[in-house]
LUMTORKE-559747 format. One record per residue (C-alpha): residue in one letter; x, y, z. Coordinates in pm, 1 decimal. Each point is the difference from the previous one (the first is absolute). Example, Ala and Ser with C-alpha at 12.3 -4.5 7.8 and 13.67 -1.06 7.14 Angstrom:
// LUMTORKE-559747
@aa:A; x:1230.0; y:-450.0; z:780.0
@aa:S; x:137.0; y:344.0; z:-66.0
This chain:
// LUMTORKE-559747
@aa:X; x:13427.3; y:15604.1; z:6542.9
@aa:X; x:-121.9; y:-14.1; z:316.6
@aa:X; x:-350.7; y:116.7; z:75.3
@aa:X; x:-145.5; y:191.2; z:360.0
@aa:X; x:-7.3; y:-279.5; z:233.3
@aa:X; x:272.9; y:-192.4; z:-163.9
@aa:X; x:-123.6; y:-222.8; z:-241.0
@aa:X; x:111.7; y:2.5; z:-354.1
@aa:X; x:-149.9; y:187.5; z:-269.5
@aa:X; x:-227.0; y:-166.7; z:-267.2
@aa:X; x:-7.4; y:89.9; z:-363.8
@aa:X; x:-371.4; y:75.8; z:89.9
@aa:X; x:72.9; y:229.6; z:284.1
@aa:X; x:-85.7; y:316.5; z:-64.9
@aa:X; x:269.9; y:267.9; z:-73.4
@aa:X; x:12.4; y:323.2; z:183.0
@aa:X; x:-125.9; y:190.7; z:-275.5
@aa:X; x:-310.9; y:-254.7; z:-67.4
@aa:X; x:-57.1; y:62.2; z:388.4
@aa:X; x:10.3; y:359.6; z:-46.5
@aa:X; x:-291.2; y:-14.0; z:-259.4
@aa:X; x:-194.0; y:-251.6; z:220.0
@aa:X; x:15.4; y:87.7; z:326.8
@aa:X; x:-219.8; y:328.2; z:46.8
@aa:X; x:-313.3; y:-242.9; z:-112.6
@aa:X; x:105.6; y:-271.7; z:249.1
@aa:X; x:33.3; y:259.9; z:280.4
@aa:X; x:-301.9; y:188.8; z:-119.6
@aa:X; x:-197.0; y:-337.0; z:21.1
@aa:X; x:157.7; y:-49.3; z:340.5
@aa:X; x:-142.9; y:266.3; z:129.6
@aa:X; x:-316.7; y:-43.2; z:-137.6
@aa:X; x:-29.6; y:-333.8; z:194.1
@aa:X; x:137.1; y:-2.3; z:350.4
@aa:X; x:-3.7; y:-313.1; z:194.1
@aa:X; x:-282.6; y:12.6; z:271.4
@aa:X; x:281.7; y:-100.0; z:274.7
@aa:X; x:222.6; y:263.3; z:-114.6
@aa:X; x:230.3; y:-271.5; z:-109.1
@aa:X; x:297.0; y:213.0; z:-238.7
@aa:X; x:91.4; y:-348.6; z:-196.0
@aa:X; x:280.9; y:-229.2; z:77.6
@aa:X; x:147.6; y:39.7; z:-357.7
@aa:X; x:83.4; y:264.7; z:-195.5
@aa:X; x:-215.7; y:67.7; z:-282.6
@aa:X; x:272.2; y:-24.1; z:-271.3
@aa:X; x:28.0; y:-346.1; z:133.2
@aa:X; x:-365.4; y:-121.3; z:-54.4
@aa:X; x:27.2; y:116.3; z:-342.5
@aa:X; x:325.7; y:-143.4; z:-90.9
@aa:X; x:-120.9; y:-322.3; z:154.3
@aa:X; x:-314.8; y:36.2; z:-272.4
@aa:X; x:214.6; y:66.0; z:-259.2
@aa:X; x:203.2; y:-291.0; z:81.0
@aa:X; x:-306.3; y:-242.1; z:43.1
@aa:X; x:-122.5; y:188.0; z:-322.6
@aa:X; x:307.1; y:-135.4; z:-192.7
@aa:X; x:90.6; y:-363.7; z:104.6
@aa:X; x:-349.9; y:-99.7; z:26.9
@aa:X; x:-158.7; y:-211.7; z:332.6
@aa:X; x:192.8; y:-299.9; z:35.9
């Protein structure tokens, strides 16, 4: 499976519904703390947190 942006999917991605339950306190947070240069974020969120799940999982090499 293929994942926005096109890289594969890994088993600690998060699924849609995990998202679902997730992402109103991400956004809320967001909100909370806008960047001073009204920088939006070059990443999605869902991305950051599947790349700390990842990390989470296999460790730091």
């Amino acid at each position: 499976m293929d994942v926005e942006g096109g890289r594969k999917a890994y088993r600690s991605d998060l699924s849609d519904e995990r998202w679902a339950l997730v992402e109103p306190f991400i956004s809320a947070w967001k909100a909370r703390h806008r960047s001073v240069s009204g920088h939006s974020g070059r990443y999605p969120m869902r991305e950051i947190v599947n790349a700390i799940l990842y990390q989470e999982r296999t460790g730091v090499q």
